[in-house]
N, C-alpha and C positions, 0 to 999 in steps of 0.2 A: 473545343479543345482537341488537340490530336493526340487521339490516346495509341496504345500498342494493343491492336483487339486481343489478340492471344493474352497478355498477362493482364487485360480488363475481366476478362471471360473467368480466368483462374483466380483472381484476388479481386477481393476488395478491400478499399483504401485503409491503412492505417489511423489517419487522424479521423478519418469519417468513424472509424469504429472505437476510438477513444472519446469521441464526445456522443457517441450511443452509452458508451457507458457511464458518463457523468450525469447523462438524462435517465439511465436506471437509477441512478443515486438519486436525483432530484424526484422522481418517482415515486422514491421512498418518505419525503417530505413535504408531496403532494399528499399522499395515500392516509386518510381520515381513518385507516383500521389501525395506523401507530399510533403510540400516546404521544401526545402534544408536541412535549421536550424532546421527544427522539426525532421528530418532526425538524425541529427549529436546527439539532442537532445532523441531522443528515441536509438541511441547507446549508450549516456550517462548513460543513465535507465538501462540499461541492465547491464551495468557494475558495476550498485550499487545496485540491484537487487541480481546477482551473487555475491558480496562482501559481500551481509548479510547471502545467503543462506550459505555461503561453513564455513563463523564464528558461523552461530548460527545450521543447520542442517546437514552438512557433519560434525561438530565438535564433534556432539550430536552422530552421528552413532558411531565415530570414540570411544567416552567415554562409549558407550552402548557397544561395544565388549571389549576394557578394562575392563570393570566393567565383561565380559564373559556373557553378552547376546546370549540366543541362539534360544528364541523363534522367529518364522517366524510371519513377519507382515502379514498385512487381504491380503496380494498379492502374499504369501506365501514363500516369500523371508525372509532371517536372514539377522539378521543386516552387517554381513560379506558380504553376496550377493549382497544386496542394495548397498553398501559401489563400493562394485566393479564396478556395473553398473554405478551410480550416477559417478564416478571419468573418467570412459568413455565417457560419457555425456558430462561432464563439460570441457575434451580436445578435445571433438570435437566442443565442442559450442565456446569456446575461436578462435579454428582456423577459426569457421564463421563467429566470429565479426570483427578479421584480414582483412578478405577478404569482406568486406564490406566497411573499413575503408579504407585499401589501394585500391582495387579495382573499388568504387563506389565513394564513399564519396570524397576521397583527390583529384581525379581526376575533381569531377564535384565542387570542392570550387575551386580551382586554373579559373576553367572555371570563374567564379564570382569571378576573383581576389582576392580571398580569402588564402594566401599561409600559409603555414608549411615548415619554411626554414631549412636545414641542413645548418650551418656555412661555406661549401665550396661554396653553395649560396648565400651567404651573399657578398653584396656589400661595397664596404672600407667604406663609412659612416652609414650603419648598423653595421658593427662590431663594430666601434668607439663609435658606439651609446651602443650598448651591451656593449661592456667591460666599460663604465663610468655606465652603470646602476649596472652591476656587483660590481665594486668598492663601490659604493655609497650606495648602497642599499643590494646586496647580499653578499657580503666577511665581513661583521659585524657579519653575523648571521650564521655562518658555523665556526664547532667546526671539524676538520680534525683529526683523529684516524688512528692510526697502531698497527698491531695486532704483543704482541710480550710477552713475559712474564711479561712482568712489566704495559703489556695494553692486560687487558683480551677483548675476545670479547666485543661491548657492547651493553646495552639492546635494542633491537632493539623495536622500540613502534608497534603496531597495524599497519597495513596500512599505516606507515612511508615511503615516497618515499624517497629510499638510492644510493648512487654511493657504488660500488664496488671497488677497485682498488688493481692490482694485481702489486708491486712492488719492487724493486731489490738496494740494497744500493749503490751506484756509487765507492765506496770506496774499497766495494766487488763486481767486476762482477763476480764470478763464486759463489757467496756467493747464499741462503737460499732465494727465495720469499716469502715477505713478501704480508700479505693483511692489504688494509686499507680500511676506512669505514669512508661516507661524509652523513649524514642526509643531504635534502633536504630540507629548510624551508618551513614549514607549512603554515607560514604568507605569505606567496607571492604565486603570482597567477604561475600557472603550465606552462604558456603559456606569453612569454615577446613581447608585442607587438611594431615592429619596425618601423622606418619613413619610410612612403610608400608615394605614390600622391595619391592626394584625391580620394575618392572612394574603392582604395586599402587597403587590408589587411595583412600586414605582421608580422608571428609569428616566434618565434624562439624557442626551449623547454627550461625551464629552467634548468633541466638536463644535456641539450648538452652545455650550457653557462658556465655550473660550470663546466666540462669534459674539457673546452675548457683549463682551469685553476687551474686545477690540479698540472701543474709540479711545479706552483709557489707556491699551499700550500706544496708540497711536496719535500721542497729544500732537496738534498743532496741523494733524490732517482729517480731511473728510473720508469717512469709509462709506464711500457709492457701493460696491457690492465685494461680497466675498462667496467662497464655494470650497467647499471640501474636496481633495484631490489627492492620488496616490500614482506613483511612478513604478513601473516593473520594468526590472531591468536584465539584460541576458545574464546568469549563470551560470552560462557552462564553463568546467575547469578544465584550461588550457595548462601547460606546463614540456618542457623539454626536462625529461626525467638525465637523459645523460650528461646535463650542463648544471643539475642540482648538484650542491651538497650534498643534500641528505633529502632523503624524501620525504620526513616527519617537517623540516624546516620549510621545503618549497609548498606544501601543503598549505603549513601556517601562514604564509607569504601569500598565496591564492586566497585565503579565506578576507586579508584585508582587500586585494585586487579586488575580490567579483563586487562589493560595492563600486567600484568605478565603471563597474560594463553598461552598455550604450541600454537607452532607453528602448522597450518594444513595446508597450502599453503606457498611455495614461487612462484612471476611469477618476471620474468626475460627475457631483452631481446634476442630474439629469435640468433644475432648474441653474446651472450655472449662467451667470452674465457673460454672451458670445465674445464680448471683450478678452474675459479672462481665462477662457478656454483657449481661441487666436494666441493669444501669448505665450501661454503653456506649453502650445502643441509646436509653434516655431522653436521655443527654446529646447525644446527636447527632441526637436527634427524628427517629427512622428508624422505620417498622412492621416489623411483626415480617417480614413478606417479603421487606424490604433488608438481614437480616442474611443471611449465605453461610457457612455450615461447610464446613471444607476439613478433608478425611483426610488431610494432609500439609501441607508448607510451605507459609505462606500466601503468596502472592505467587509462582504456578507459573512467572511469566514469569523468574526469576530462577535457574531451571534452566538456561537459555543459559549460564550463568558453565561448566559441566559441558563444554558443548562447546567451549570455548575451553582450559579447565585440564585433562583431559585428551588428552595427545599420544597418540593411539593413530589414527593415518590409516586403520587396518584397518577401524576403527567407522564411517568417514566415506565419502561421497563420494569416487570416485579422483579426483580433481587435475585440470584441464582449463585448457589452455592457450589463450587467444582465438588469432584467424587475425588478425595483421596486414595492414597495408594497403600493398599493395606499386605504388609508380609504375610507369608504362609508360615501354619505354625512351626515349621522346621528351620525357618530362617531367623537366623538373629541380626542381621543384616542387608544390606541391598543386595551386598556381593554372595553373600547365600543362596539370596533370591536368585540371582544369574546366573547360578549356575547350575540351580535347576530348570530356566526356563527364560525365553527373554521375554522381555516387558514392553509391550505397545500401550502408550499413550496417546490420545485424540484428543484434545487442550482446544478451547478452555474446558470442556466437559469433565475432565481429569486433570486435576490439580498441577499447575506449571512448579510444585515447590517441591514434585516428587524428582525434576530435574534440578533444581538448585540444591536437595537435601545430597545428592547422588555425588555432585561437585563438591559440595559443602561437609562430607564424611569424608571423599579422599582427602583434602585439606589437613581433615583431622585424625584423620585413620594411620597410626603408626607404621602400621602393614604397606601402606599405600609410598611406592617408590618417587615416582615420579608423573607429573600431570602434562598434559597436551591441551591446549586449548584455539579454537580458530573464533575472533569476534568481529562480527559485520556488525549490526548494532545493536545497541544494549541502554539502559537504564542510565541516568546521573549515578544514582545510588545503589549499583547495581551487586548483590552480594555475591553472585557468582566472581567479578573482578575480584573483590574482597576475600574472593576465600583463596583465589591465584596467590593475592599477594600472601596470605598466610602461610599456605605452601610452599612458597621460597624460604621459609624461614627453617625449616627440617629436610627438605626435599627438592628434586631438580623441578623445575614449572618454566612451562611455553607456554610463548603467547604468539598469536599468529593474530596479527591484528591487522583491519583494512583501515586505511587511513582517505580513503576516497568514497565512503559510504555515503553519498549525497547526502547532505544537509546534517550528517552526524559525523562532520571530521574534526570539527573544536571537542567534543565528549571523548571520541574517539581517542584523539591527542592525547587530554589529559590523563585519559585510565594510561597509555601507553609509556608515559613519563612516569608515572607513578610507581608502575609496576618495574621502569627498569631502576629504579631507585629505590625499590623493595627487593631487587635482586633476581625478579622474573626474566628469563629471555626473550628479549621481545621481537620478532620479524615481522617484516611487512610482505611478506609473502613474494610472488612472481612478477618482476618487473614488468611491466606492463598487463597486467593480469588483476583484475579484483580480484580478492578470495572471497566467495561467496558461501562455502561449504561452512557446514555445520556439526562440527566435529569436536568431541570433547573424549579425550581417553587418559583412563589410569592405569598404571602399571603396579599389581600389587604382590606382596610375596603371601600365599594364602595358607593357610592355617597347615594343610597338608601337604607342608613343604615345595608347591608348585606353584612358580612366577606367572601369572596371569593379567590378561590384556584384557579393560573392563571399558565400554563406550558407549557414548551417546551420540546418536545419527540422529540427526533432525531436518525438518520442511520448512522451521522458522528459526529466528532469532534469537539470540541467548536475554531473553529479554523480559524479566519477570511482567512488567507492567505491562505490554499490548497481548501477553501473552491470557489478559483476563478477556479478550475481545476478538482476537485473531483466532481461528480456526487453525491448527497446525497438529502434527504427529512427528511424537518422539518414540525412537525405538533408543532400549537400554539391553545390553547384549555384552557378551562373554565367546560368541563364537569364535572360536578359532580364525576360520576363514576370512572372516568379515574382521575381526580385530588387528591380524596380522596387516591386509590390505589397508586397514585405516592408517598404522602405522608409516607402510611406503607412501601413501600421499602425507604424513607431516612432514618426511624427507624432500618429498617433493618440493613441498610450500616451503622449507627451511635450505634444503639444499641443491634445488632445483633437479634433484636424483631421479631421472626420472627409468621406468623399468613400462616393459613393452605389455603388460597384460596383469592388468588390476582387478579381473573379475574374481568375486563376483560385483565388485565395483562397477557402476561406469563413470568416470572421471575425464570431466571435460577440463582444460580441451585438447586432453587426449588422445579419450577413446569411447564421448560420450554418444559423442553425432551419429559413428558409423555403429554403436551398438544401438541406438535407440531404429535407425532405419535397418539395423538386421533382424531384429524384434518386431516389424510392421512388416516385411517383406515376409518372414515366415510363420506369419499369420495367413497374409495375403497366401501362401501356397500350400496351409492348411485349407482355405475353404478351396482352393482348385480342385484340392485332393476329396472334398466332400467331407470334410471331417469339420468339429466344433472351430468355429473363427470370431472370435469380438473381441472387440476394443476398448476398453474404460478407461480415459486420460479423464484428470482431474488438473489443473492448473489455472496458472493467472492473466497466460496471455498465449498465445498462438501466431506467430508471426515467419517461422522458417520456412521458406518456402521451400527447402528440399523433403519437409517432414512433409507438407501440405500434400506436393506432390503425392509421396510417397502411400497419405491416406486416401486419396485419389484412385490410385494405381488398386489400394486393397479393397476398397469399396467397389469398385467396377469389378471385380473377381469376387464380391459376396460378402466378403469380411464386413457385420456390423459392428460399428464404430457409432460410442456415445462418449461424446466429449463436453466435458462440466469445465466452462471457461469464465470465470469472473469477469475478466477486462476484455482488452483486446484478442479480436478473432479476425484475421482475414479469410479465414477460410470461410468457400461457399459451399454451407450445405445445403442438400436436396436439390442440386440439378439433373435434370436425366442425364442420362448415360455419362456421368462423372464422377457424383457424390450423390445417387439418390438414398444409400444406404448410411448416410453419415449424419449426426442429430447433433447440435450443439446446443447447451443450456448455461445458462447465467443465472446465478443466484446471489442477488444482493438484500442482505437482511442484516439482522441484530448485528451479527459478530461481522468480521471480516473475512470474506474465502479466502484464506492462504496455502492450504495444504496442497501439497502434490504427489498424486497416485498415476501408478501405471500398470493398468489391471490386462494384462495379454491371456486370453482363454490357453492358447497353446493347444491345441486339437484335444480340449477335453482335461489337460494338465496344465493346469492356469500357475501363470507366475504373475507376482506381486512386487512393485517396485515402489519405494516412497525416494522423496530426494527434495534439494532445494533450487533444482535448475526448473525455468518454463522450457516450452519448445520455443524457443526465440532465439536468433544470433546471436546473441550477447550473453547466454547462456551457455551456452555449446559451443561457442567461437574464442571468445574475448575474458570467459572467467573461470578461475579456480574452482567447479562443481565436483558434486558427489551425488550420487543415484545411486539406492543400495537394497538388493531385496529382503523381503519379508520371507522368512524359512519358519519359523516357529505355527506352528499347527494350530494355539487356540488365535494368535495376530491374525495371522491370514483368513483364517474364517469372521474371525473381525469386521475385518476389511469386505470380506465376502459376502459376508449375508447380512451385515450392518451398517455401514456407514457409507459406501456405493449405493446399494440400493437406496438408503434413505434419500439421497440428492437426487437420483434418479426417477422417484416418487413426488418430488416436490412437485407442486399444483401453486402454493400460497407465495412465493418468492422467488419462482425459476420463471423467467423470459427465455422463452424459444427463440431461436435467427434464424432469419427467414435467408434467402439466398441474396437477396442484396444488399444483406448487411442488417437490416432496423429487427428489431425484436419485437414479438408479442408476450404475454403475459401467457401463463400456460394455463391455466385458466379459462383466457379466451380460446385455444385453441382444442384442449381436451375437457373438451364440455361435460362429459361423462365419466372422469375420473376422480374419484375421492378427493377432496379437500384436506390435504395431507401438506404439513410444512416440517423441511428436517429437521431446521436450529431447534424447532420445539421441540421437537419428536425427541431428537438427541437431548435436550435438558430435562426432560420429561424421563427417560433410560436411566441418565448419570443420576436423579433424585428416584430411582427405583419406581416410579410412577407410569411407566410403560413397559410393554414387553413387545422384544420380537416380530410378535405375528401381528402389531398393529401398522407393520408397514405393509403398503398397497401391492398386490402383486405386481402391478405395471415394473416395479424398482429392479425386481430379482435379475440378476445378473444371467440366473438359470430360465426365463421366460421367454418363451417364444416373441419375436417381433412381428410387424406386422404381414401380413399373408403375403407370402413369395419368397419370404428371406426363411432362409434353412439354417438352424443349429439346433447342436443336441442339446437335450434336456436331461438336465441329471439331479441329484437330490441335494439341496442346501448343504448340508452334513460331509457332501464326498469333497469338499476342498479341504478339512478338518482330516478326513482318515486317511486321503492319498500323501498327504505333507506328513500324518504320522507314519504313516510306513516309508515315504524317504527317508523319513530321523533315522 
């Protein structure tokens, strides 16, 4: 392949490190130290993980050489090239979730009576019991199809689970095979659970149940073979924003379009008849390298149904209860509380209902003028939207809603109709811009006659429900500074007002890029100067190459840099003379990494950034962001000597990256470091069952690195007393 040596040297590939990281997930469903069901449960993930990559980014490579793309990405590959690797990838990744599935998984559920029955194992009152569920419930909703002139193929939906059926007229046995075609209902669960004895778990597929019943939808032909099959189709949303209507309208308009978009996958079971695979793959004009055999169910993501229908807590995660948010005796309310001091939240650790109560008092708070709200996405039943709409009923309320929040723009839709019909204001924010920020503020009139600006900054989603699983930090704040600036970005997002200098903001895509690379440049010229120099990014994905560079440039000048990356990483760390100073880790465990920290030592005066942007183009480039610092004395110490450190301690859940991209286990590599896991450690804190000092020194933000790299060492405690004395 003819790469670009210079941007081979400096990046590595994007999709190669998007399916390093679906193989950490699989990983975690590999790994016999999880309980069973989070097992089964993080195979699930994996499987809808892979079912958005190959719709939204294998679809994108495939329309990028269409369109005759030919420039090479920063990894020096053309879109043809990537196209080819990624498609290798992705059947080799399939055949390891096979072998986890059958190999690991099915075997150690049966152990826990937990079965997956083929119909020859089925018992005469299981089947009895299946075919009256059949009757009753599944042959109402099954629409049986034959492909023949007068019945053109038929539209086969998105991710529709289908029977195939390869069959012969009885009338004509030397006659013509015909194929038919059985959508599988949507509404019914994937997986029919049969009478077992107590404790027992017995499933049958629904698939094999309809299969079983075929020759009776199919009177008058012979059913030679059938096969389970699914079609993925491209998803990305196209649209000419200046020839819409209305953008809520062209949205809804896309959401019926993306089922018409062209085929890029079929997977199909591995024992399918090559007859009825040939036929499949011509009608949906696929090569032969987008069909996927799967040694089991097709569609692995629909093994989740397992962890919810079996009650067996023993299999699961033990139960963890978040830490409430408790006022100080002088406050009778939040807004008391803020304005003695602001409030950092680390979620799930810290109850997500201390921001919904915060939303859910101005609503009802007399005092409370008017609300501001910006929602990327959120809950069906989400009572943050419900407390908006309340608010409109006494008080002005904005809503800043994204209506392009992949796969959440039907939810999205309806809270937006809802609320402008309860009288909320509702915008859709910067034409051609997601709004991504995270921004909720009140305007209250407070008791001692002074109008005050009361906000919530957030690194997730206004989303009560993932908000029990996601990893995220909320700050609740009354500053001045930081409230006014919140304000000029709702102007922004409502009236595109924009003003030249929003710090202490940084507000992409403004002013986020060139602040976040003058924030690494003078680091990098603190360590020149010989003074304290490190770096602690915490985020989702890593992909800009002006930032890469730029930690590049500060690593060769000394600057240590430790960057906690969930997903995607192109950057190469630990080459000499480039990045030897730079450490990248990945942590995939119970919850989801989503929070984003940006920890700059500052020669010794460290500043603390949270926000809801990665370092990725589409971040900094293309969305409405906010990045906002931490100024409150006990947050920052927080941050400082608790929650950085603990990821940076991790040994049980952090994979290291190596320089050409693949990860070790940190584990194998720091052989002689405590066995130390943070999700625990942190749930172990928020239930008062840990302190402090049982994080491993390796973490401390204040600890020396390894021999040759110089920074000061100063005391835990002096990020707490320097941030008090700025107050």
């Amino acid at each position: 392949m003819a790469r670009s040596t210079q941007k081979q040297n400096l990046f590595n590939g994007r999709d190669f490190s998007w399916m390093q990281f679906n193989r950490r997930v699989l990983e975690e469903a590999e790994d016999g130290q999880n309980p069973l069901l989070e097992r089964v449960k993080f195979l699930a993930i994996t499987g809808s993980n892979l079912d958005e990559y190959v719709e939204i980014r294998q679809a994108g490579l495939m329309q990028r050489i269409e369109d005759g793309y030919r420039e090479p990405g920063y990894d020096g590959l053309r879109p043809d090239e990537s196209l080819d690797g990624l498609t290798a990838e992705i059947h080799e990744f399939v055949a390891a979730q096979y072998r986890c599935w059958n190999e690991h998984l099915l075997p150690e559920l049966r152990k826990e009576h937990i079965r997956l029955l083929a119909w020859k194992e089925l018992s005469d009152e299981a089947r009895a019991f299946a075919q009256g569920y059949f009757q009753r419930e599944v042959d109402p909703l099954l629409t049986p199809i034959s492909i023949d002139p007068a019945h053109p193929f038929p539209r086969v939906l998105n991710k529709a689970l289908c029977l195939a059926i390869l069959l012969r007229a009885k009338r004509r046995s030397s006659g013509p095979q015909v194929l038919g075609v059985v959508t599988v209902p949507r509404a019914l669960p994937r997986f029919v659970r049969l009478p077992a004895a107590d404790g027992h778990f017995d499933y049958l597929l629904l698939q094999d149940l309809i299969a079983q019943n075929l020759t009776g939808m199919y009177r008058g032909y012979e059913v030679l073979a059938h096969a389970a099959f699914r079609v993925t189709r491209n998803s990305n949303l196209y649209f000419e924003e200046e020839e819409a209507r209305s953008l809520l309208e062209t949205i809804r308009v896309e959401l019926h379009n993306r089922r018409k978009g062209d085929a890029v996958r079929l997977e199909i079971e591995a024992r399918a008849n090559p007859e009825i695979v040939e036929r499949l793959r011509v009608n949906f004009e696929l090569e032969e390298n987008q069909v996927l055999r799967g040694d089991g169910p097709v569609n692995l993501s629909r093994v989740m149904f397992l962890y919810g229908d079996v009650k067996r807590p023993d299999l699961k995660f033990s139960s963890f209860a978040p830490k409430p948010l408790h006022l100080s005796r002088k406050a009778a309310n939040i807004f008391d509380e803020l304005r003695m001091h602001d409030v950092l939240l680390h979620h799930p650790y810290d109850s997500y209902d201390s921001v919904v109560d915060f939303i859910g008092q101005g609503a009802k708070d007399e005092r409370v003028l008017s609300m501001k709200q910006t929602l990327y996405r959120t809950s069906q039943d989400s009572p943050i939207c419900e407390a908006l709409i309340e608010a409109a009923v006494t008080k002005e309320a904005t809503l800043v809603v994204e209506l392009m929040a992949r796969f959440d723009e039907a939810s999205n839709i309806r809270w937006a109709r809802s609320m402008e019909d309860a009288g909320v204001q509702v915008f859709h924010g910067v034409v051609g811009l997601k709004t991504h920020c995270k921004l909720a503020m009140l305007v209250r009139h407070d008791e001692d006659g002074v109008t005050r600006r009361y906000c919530h900054l957030g690194t997730g989603n206004y989303n009560p429900g993932t908000a029990r699983f996601y990893t995220d930090l909320s700050l609740l704040t009354c500053d001045p500074q930081i409230t006014e600036r919140v304000h000029m970005v709702f102007n922004y997002l409502t009236a595109h007002a924009e003003i030249d200098d929003y710090r202490p903001l940084l507000v992409a895509p403004l002013t986020m890029a060139e602040s976040f690379l003058g924030l690494i440049r003078r680091e990098q010229e603190h360590a020149q100067a010989g003074r304290a120099a490190h770096i602690v990014a915490k985020m989702n994905a890593l992909l800009e190459p002006s930032v890469i560079e730029a930690l590049y440039a500060a690593s060769k000048a000394g600057v240590q840099i430790d960057l906690i990356i969930r997903g995607l990483s192109i950057l190469r760390p630990g080459v000499q003379g480039l990045s030897e100073n730079i450490r990248v880790r990945s942590i995939v465990g119970r919850f989801l990494e989503h929070s984003r920290i940006f920890h700059f030592d500052n020669g010794g005066e460290p500043e603390i950034y949270l926000g809801s942007a990665d370092w990725m183009p589409r971040n900094l480039f293309e969305r409405c962001e906010v990045v906002f610092p931490v100024r409150d004395a006990a947050a920052r110490a927080r941050i400082h000597d608790e929650i950085l450190p603990a990821y940076l301690a991790d040994t049980v859940k952090a994979r290291l990256q190596q320089a050409d991209g693949t990860y070790v286990r940190a584990s194998k590599v720091l052989k002689d470091a405590p066995v130390f896991g943070s999700q625990d450690f942190l749930m172990q804190l928020a239930e008062g069952k840990a302190e402090l000092d049982a994080i491993p020194k390796a973490g401390s933000l204040d600890a020396k690195p390894e021999a040759g790299h110089k920074t000061a060492k100063r005391p835990a405690k002096a990020v707490a007393e320097k941030a008090n004395a700025a107050d």
